[in-house]
N, C-alpha and C positions, 0 to 999 in steps of 0.2 A: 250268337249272344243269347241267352236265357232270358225266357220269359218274366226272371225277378228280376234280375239285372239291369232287363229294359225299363220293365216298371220303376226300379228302383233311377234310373238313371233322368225317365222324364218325371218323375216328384222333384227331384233335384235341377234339371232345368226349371221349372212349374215355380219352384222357390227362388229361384234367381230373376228370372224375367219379376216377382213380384216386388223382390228387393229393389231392381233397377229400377222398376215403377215408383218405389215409395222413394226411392233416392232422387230422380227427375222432378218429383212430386215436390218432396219438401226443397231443395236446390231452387225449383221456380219462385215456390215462397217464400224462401227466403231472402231470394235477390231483391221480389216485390217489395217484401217490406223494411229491408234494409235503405232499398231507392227510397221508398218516402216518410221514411224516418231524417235519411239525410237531408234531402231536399227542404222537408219541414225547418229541418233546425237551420241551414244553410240561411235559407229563408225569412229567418225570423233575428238570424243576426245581422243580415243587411246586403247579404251576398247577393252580387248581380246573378240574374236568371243567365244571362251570354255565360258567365263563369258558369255556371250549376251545369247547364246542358254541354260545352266542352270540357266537364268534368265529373261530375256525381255522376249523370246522365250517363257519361260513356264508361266510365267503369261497373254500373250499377247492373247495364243489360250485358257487361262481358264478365261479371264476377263467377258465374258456373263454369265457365273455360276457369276461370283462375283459380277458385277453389280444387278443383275436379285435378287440373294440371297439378297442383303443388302438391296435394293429399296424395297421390299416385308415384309423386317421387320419394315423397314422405315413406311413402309404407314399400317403396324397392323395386313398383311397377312402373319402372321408365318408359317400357313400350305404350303403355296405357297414355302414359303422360304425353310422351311425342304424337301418337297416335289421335289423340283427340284435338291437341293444335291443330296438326295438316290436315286431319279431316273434316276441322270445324272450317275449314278456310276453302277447302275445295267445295264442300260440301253447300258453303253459303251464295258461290257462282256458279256451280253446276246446277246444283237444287232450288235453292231459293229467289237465285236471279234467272233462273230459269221458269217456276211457276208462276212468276209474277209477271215478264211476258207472255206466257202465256194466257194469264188470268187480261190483259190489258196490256197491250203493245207499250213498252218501258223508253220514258223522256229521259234520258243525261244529260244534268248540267252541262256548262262546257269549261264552270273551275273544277269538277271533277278529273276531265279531260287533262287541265293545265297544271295540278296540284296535285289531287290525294290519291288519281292511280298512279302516276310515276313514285309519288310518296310508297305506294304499295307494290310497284313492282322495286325500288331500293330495297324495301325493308325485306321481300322474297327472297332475291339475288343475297342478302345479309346473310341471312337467316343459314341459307343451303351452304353459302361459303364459309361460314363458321362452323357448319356440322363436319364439314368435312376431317376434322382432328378428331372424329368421333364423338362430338355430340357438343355444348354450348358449353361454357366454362362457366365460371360465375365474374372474371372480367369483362368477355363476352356480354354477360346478363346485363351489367351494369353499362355497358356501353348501348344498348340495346333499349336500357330505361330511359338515359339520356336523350337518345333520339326520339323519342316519342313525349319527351317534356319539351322537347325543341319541338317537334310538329303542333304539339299544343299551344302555345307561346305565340309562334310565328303565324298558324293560320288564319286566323282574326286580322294579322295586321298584314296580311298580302292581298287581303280580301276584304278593305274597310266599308263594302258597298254593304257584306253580308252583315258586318258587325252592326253597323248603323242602322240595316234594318230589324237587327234582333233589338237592339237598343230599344228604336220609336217601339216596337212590341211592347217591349219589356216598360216607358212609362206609361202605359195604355192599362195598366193593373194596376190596380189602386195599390197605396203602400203596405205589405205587410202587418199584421198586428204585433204590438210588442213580446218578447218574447218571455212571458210568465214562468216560474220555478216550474210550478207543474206540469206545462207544456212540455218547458224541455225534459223532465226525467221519464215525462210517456214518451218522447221522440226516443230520447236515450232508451230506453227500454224497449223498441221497435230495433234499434239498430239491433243492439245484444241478442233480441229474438230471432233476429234474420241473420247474422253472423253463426249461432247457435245453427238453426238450420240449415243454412249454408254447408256448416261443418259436416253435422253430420248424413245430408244425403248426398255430400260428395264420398263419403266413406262409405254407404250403401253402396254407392254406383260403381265404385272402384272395385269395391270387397264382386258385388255380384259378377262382375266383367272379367274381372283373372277369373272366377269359378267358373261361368261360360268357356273360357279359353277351352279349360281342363276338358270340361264337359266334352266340347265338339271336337277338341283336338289340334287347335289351329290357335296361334299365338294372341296375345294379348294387346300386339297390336292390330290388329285385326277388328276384336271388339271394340279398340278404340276409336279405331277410323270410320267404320262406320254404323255401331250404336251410340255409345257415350257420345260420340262428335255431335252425332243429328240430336242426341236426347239434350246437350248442353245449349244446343243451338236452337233450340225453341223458341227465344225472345226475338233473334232475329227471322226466323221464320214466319214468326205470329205476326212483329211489327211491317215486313215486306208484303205478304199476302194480304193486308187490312188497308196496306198500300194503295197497292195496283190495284183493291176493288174500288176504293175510294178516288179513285184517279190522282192520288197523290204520288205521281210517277219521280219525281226527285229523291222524296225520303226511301222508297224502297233501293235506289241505287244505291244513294250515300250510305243508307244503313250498310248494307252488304260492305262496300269497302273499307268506310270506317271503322266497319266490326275485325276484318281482316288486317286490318294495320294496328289496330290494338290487340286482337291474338298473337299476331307475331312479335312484336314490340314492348308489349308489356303482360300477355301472359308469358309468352316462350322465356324472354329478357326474367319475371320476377322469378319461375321457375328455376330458371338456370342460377341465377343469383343463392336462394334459399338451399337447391338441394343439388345444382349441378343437373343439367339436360342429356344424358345420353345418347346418343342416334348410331343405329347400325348402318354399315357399310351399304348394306342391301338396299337401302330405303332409294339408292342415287339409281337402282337399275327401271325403276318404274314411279314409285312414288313421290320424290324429289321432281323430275319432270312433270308429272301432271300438276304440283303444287305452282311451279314456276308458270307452263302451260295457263292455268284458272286464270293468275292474275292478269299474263298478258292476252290472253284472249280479249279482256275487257278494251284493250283499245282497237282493235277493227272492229268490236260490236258497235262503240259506240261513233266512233268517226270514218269519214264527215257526215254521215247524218245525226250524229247526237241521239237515237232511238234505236231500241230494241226491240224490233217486230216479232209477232208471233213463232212465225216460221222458224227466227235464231233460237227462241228460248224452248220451241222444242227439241231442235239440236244437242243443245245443255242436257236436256234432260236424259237423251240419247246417250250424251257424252258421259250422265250421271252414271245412267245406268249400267256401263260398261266400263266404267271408273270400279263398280262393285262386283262386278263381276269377277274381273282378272284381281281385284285383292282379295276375293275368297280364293281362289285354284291358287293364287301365289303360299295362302295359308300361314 
């Protein structure tokens, strides 16, 4: 290779890594302030908080999976699009439930146990057996949305001890102020701002990650699985890590699996809906397994002692790191 070539070839990386940055960049901000635009307005028209957080809440921090998913099949980057589902999902038990014991040996409920991982090893087992005709349909999608209106719906009322204690929370706040014309068109004008940004640094992210592919030579799922995955997965990275320093050993678990049953569920599901999910054959010789692998690992982590020691979550990180290894040489 020539000395321009090369030169020419790292300016050309050098401009992509920037673009994904400004695309990770504005995508974070924009989830921020679409979340509390909604919440505000939620808020001021009388919406229960219990509603808002098994709702705004949870699509607010999974909206960069969803934006990033849909744009990518929008613009004919299926792989990109698949790739960042299963890599945001392995990525958030290998990675993020992994630094977080380490950061602080990790407490699990024991409804997580009874509920939202089997909830998430179903929605895994879904996901892999639907790909199998070569990728999600859009009947698929919608059967897919379904089940995660029904996990929303149903988990409050299997678990009325949680609900009643979000409740007494929730009168413990004084009552919202009324909600003024003006208020609302600045909320309103917060969502539009963050949907706007949304938009366009999932289109950064995407446009830079096929040109990476080109660049290094290695497909486009690739960069999905493990840049766009970890760059869209920030919110849950930031919320688990702030976690386990705080000893708030709970929310870092449920974050992670919560976050994994709405990737698969309602980003994979809106994706497939809107533009149709692709998935190649190949994905079943390596990557399909470890996705399946992640989610069930979580039950001998966590039972019967309900914690995650040190020692496991360096394994994870072991298991991360070797997760990326064999999908670069796969290429």
């Amino acid at each position: 290779m020539s000395a321009a070539r090369a030169s020419g070839m790292l300016v050309a990386v050098l401009l992509d890594l920037l673009r994904l940055g400004l695309g990770v960049a504005l995508l974070l901000a924009g989830a921020y302030v679409l979340l509390r635009g909604s919440i505000a307005i939620a808020l001021g028209f009388g919406i229960s908080r219990v509603v808002i957080g098994a709702t705004i809440v949870a699509f607010g921090t999974s909206a960069p999976e969803l934006v990033v998913t849909i744009t990518a099949g929008l613009r004919g980057s299926s792989e990109v699009a698949f790739g960042n589902v299963l890599g945001s999902n392995v990525a958030n038990v290998l990675l993020v439930l992994g630094l977080a014991a380490v950061i602080n040996p990790t407490l699990v409920h024991t409804r997580l146990i009874r509920w939202e991982i089997p909830v998430l090893l179903g929605a895994t087992a879904a996901t892999v057996l639907f790909a199998l005709g070569g990728g999600l349909s859009r009947i698929e999608g919608v059967a897919m949305l379904a089940a995660l209106a029904a996990f929303v719906y149903v988990s409050p009322r299997l678990f009325p001890e949680v609900a009643g204690a979000a409740e007494a929370e929730e009168a413990s706040h004084p009552p919202p102020a009324r909600m003024s014309g003006r208020r609302l068109a600045t909320d309103a004008a917060l969502i539009l701002g963050g949907l706007v940004a949304l938009a366009v640094g999932a289109d950064q992210i995407v446009a830079a990650a096929t040109s990476m592919a080109t660049q290094f030579g290695v497909s486009e799922f690739v960069v999905g699985v493990l840049i766009v995955a970890v760059g869209t997965s920030l919110p849950e990275i930031a919320t688990s890590i702030l976690a386990a320093f705080k000893n708030e050993h709970e929310i870092a678990v449920a974050n992670v699996v919560g976050s994994n049953i709405f990737n698969l569920l309602g980003v994979a599901g809106a994706a497939a809906v809107v533009t149709g999910l692709p998935a190649p054959g190949v994905l079943y010789q390596f990557e399909f397994p470890v996705l399946i692998l992640s989610a069930a690992v979580l039950v001998p982590l966590a039972w019967p002692r309900y914690r995650i020691p040190r020692r496991e979550g360096a394994a994870l990180l072991v298991a991360y790191a070797a997760f990326v290894a064999v999908t670069v040489l796969r290429g």
